[in-house]
N, C-alpha and C positions, 0 to 999 in steps of 0.2 A: 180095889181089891184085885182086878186084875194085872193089875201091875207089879204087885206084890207077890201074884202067882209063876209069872210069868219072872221075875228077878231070880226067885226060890227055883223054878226049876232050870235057866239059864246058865245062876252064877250070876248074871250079868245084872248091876246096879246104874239107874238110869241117876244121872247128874242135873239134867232138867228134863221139863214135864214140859210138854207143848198140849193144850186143849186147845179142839177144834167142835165146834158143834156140825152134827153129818147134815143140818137142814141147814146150811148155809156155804155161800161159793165165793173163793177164796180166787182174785186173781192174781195177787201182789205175790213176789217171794219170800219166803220166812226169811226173818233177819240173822245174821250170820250168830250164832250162839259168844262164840269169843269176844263179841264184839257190843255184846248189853253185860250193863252192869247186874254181879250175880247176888247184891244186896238187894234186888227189887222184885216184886212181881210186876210185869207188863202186860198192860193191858190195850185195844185197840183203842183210839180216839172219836171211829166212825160208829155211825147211827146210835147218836146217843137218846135218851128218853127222859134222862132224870132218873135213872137208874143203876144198878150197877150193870156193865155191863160185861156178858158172859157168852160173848160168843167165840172170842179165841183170847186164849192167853197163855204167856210163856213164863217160865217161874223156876228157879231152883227145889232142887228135891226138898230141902229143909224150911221151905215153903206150903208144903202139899196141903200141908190140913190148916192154914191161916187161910188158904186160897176158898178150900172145898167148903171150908166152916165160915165165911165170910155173914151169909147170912143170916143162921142162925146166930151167932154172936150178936152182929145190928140188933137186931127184935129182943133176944133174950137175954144179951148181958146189958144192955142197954146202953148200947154204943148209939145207937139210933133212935127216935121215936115214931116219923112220920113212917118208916115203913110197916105197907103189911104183914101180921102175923103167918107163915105158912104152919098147918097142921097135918 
């Protein structure tokens, strides 16, 4: 939503979306934008769980809500089964 606020009163339309979660510390440098492919969402390889993981990731604008909606999709379109329900 703030980004969408923040386009609206700019003018300015973002082409990718970088997420960073602020409880985590990033030493590497982001990867040059021109230089991933813009058919994908990327994601990190590090501290996996068996989960998805969401601590940073880079994604084209036309991405935003497959990225943000990843979840709930899993559980309630039933992409997935083992994961849990959030309410």
């Amino acid at each position: 939503q703030l980004r969408l606020e923040h386009e609206m009163l700019t003018g300015i339309r973002f082409e990718w979306i970088i997420l960073l979660r602020p409880d985590t510390t990033y030493t590497d440098a982001l990867p040059e934008l021109d230089k991933l492919d813009s058919n994908k969402i990327h994601i990190v390889p590090w501290q996996p769980w068996g989960g998805i993981n969401d601590r940073f990731g880079i994604f084209p604008r036309a991405f935003t809500s497959v990225y943000f909606n990843l979840y709930q999709d899993l559980c309630f379109k039933g992409l997935a089964k083992a994961l849990p329900l959030v309410q």
